[in-house]
C-alpha positions as CSV (number, residue, x, y, z in Angstrom):
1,X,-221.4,152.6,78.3
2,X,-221.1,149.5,76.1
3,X,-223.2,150.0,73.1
4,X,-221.7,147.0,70.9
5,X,-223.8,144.5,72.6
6,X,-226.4,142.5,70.9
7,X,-229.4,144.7,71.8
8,X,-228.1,147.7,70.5
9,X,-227.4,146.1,66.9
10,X,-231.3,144.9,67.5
11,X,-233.9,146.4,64.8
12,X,-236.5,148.7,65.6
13,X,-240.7,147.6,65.0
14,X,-242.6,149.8,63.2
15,X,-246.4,149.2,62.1
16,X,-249.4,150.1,60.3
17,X,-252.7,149.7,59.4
18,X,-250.8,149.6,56.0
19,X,-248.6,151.9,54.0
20,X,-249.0,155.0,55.5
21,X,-246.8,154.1,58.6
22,X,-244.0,154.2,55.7
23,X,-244.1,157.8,56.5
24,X,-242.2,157.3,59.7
25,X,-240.4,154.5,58.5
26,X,-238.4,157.1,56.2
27,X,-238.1,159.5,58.6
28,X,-236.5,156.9,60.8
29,X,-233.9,155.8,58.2
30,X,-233.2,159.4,57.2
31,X,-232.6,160.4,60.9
32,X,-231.2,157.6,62.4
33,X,-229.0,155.9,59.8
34,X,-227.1,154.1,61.9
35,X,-230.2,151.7,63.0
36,X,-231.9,148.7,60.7
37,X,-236.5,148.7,60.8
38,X,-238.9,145.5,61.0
39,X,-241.8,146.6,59.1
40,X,-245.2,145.4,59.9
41,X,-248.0,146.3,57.3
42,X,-251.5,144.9,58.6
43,X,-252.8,145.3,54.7
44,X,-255.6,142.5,55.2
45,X,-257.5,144.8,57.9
46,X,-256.9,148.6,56.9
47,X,-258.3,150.7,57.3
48,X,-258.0,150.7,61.7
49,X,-259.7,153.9,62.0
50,X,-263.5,152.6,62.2
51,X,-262.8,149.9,64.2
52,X,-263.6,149.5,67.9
53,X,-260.6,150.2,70.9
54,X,-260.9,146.4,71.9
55,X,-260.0,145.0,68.3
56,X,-257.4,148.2,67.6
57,X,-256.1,146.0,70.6
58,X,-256.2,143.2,70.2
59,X,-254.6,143.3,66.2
60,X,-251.8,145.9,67.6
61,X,-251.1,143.0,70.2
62,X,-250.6,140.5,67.7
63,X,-248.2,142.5,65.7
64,X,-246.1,143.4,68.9
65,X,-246.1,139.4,69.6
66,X,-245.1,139.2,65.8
67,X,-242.3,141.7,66.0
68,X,-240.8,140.6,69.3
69,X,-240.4,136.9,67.3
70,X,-237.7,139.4,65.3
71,X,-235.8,140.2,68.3
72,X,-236.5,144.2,68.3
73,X,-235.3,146.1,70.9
74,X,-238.4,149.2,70.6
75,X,-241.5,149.4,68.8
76,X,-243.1,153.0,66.9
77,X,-246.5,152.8,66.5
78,X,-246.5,154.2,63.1
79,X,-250.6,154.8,63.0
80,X,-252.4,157.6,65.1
81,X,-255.4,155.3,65.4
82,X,-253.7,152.6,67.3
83,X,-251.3,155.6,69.0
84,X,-254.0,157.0,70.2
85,X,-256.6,153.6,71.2
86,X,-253.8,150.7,72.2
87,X,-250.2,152.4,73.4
88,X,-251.1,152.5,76.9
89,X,-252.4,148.4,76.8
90,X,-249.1,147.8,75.2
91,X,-247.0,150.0,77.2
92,X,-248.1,147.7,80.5
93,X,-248.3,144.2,78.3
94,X,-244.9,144.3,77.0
95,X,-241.5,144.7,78.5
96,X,-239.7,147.3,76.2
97,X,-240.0,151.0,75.0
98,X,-242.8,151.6,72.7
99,X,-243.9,155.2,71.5
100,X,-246.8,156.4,69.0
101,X,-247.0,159.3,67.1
102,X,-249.9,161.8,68.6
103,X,-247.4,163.6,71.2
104,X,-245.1,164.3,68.5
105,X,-247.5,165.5,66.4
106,X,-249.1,167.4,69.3
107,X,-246.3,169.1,70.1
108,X,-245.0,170.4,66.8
109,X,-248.6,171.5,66.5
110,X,-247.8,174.1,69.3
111,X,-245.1,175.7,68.8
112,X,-246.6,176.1,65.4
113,X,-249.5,178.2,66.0
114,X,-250.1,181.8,66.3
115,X,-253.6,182.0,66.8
116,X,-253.4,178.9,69.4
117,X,-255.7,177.2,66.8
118,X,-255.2,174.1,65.9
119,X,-257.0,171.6,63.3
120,X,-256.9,168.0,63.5
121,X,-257.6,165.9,60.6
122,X,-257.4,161.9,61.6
123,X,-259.4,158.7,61.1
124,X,-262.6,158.0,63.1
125,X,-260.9,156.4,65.5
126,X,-258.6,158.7,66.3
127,X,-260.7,161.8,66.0
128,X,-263.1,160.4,68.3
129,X,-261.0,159.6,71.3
130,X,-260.0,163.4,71.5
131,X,-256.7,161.9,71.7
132,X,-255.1,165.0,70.1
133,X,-257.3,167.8,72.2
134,X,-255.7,166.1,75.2
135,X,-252.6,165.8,74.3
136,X,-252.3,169.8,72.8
137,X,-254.1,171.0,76.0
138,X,-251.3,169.1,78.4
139,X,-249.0,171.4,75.9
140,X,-251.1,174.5,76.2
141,X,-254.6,174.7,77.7
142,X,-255.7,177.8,75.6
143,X,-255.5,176.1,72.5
144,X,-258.6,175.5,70.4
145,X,-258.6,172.4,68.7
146,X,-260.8,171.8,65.5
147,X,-260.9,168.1,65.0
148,X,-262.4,166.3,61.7
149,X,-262.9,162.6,60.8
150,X,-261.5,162.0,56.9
151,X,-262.6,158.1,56.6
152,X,-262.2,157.7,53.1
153,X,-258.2,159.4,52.8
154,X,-256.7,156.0,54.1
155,X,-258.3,153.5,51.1
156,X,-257.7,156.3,48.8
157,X,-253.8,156.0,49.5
158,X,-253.9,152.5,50.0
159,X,-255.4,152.3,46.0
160,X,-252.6,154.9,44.8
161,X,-255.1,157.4,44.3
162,X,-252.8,160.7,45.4
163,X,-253.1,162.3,42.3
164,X,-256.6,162.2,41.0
165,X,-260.0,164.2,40.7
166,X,-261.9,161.7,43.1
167,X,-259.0,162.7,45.6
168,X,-259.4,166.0,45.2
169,X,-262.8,166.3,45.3
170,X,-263.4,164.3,48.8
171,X,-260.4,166.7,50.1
172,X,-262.7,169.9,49.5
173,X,-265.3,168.5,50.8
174,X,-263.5,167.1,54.2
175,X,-261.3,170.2,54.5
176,X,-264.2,172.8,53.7
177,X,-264.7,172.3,58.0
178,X,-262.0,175.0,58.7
179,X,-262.9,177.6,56.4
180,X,-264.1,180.0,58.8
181,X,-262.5,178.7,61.8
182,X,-259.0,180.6,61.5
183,X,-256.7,177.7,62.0
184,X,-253.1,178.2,61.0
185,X,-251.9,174.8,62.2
186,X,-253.3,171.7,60.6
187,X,-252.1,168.2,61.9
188,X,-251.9,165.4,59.6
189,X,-253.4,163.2,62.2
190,X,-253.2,159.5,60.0
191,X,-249.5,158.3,58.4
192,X,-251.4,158.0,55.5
193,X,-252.2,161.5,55.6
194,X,-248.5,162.7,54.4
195,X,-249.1,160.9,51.2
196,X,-251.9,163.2,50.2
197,X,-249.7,166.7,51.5
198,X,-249.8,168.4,47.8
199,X,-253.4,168.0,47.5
200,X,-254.3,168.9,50.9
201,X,-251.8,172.0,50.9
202,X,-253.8,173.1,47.8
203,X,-256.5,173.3,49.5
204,X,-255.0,174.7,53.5
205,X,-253.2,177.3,51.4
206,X,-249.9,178.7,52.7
207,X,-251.5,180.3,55.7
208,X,-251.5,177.1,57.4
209,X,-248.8,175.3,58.3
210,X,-249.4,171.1,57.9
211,X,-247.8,169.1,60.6
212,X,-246.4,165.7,59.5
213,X,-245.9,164.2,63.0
214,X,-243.3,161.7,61.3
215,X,-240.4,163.8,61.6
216,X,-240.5,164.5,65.4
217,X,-241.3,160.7,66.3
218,X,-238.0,160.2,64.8
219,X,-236.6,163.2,66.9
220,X,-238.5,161.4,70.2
221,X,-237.6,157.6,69.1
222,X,-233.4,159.0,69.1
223,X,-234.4,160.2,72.7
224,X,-236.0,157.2,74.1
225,X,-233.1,155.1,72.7
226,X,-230.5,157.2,73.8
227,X,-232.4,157.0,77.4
228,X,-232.1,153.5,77.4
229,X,-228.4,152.8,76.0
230,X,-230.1,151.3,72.9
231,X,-228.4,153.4,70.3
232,X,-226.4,151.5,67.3
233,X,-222.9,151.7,67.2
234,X,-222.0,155.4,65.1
235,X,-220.1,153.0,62.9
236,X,-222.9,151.2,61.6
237,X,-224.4,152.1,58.8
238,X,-227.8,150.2,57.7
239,X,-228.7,149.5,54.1
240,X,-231.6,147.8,52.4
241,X,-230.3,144.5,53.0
242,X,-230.9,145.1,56.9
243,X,-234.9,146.4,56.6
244,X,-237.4,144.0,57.1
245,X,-241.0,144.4,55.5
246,X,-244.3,142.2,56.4
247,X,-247.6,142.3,55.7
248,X,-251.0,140.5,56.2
249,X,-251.7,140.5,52.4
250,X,-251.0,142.1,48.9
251,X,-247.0,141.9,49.4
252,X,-246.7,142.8,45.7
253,X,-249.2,146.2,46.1
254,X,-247.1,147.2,49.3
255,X,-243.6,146.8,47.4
256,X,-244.8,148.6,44.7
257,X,-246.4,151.4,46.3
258,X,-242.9,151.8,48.8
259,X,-240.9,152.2,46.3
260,X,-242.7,154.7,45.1
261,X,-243.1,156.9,47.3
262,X,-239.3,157.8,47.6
263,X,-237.8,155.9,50.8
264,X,-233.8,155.9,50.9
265,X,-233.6,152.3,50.3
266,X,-235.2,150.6,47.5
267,X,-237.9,147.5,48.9
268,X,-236.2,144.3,47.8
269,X,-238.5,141.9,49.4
270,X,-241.9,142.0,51.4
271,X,-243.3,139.0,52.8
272,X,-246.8,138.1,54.0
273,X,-247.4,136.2,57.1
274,X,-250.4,135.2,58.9
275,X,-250.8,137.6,61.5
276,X,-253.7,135.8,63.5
277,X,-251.3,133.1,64.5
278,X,-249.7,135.8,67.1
């Protein structure tokens, strides 16, 4: 197998509603070293989660269009709401491997519960489609699954807000849904979601284990390239220099927040384009 070809020195997409697909970004660079990430941050339309399927379509085209003009040789759907409304349009619209992160989180979910219930916390979007009950039941069709919308999570992260009363206060309120239900597995069900894991794990207590889905979409993105003889060459090693970042506004806000929120590679430069050109 010939893996020094200009393919497998390609980048790999990632995107987002906005910040929170970061989450996976850094799992990607922390588990696969070797490969270089394209960054798309659609910050001049977050939150995704209470739009309708047909524009969560239509916007996650435009950004695939957008990243394809960067020659990347997979896309991660870093966001559960477009996972879960706009992978399978994608998956038949465009002519290269593209995962999400539900089934990874799904998974994880399972073989992390004892009492086969699950809860789901995710945006509108993605707690309506039942995209998670599906998934878990294709995994086991006993489990319960406990599902609750948490709208206002995503422009409290997007506003820096992880460490304050107002935060705090709409967590209880959100996460006071399971207290009788005897969950012991909670999915973070947004990439935002991760962001707010001290405040929310306050509140879960120990009992219940919180499932970041970013780690095993890392896992499953190794897999896929390794399934299609994309891999990077062992001998590369990417640095900051070789991440791109984009966004559809704020490119300031977006810098500032990455690098805060401890990625391996300082955020030297993030540029905004117009996305509805694509």
């Amino acid at each position: 197998m010939n893996i020094n070809t200009e393919k497998n020195l390609s980048p790999i997409g990632v995107f987002d509603s906005g910040v929170g697909g970061l989450t996976v970004a850094r799992e990607i660079m922390r588990q696969l070293p070797n490969e270089s990430i394209v960054y798309f941050g659609d910050t001049a339309r977050v939150p995704y989660g209470s739009k309708s399927k047909g524009t969560i379509i239509k916007y996650s085209k435009q950004i695939v269009r957008f990243l394809l003009t960067k020659n990347v040789k997979a896309i991660v759907i870093a966001c559960n709401t477009a996972s879960a409304l706009a992978l399978d349009e994608l998956q038949k619209e465009f002519d290269l491997p593209i995962i999400g992160v539900v089934k990874p989180g799904a998974k994880t979910a399972v073989s992390n519960t004892t009492t086969k219930r699950i809860g789901v916390i995710g945006t509108e979007g993605t707690v309506h489609s039942q995209i998670y009950t599906k998934v878990i039941h294709e995994y086991d069709p006993e489990a319960v699954v406990i599902s609750k919308p948490c709208p206002l999570f995503v422009p409290l992260v997007e506003e820096g807000w992880l460490h304050d009363t107002v935060t705090d206060e709409v967590a209880r309120r959100y996460l006071s849904e399971f207290d009788d239900k005897n969950i012991d597995a909670l999915i973070l069900g947004c990439t935002h979601y991760p962001l707010l894991r001290s405040t929310i794990k306050k509140i879960m207590g120990d009992r219940v284990n919180l499932i970041n889905p970013a780690y095993e979409t890392a896992l499953s993105l190794r897999e896929l390239l390794t399934a299609h003889n994309l891999s990077s060459p062992s001998e590369t090693i990417a640095d900051s220099r070789m991440h791109q970042f984009y966004v559809s506004d704020t490119p300031e806000k977006f810098k500032a927040f990455g690098n805060s929120i401890d990625l391996p590679f300082y955020i030297e430069k993030v540029e905004q384009i117009n996305i509805e050109s694509f």
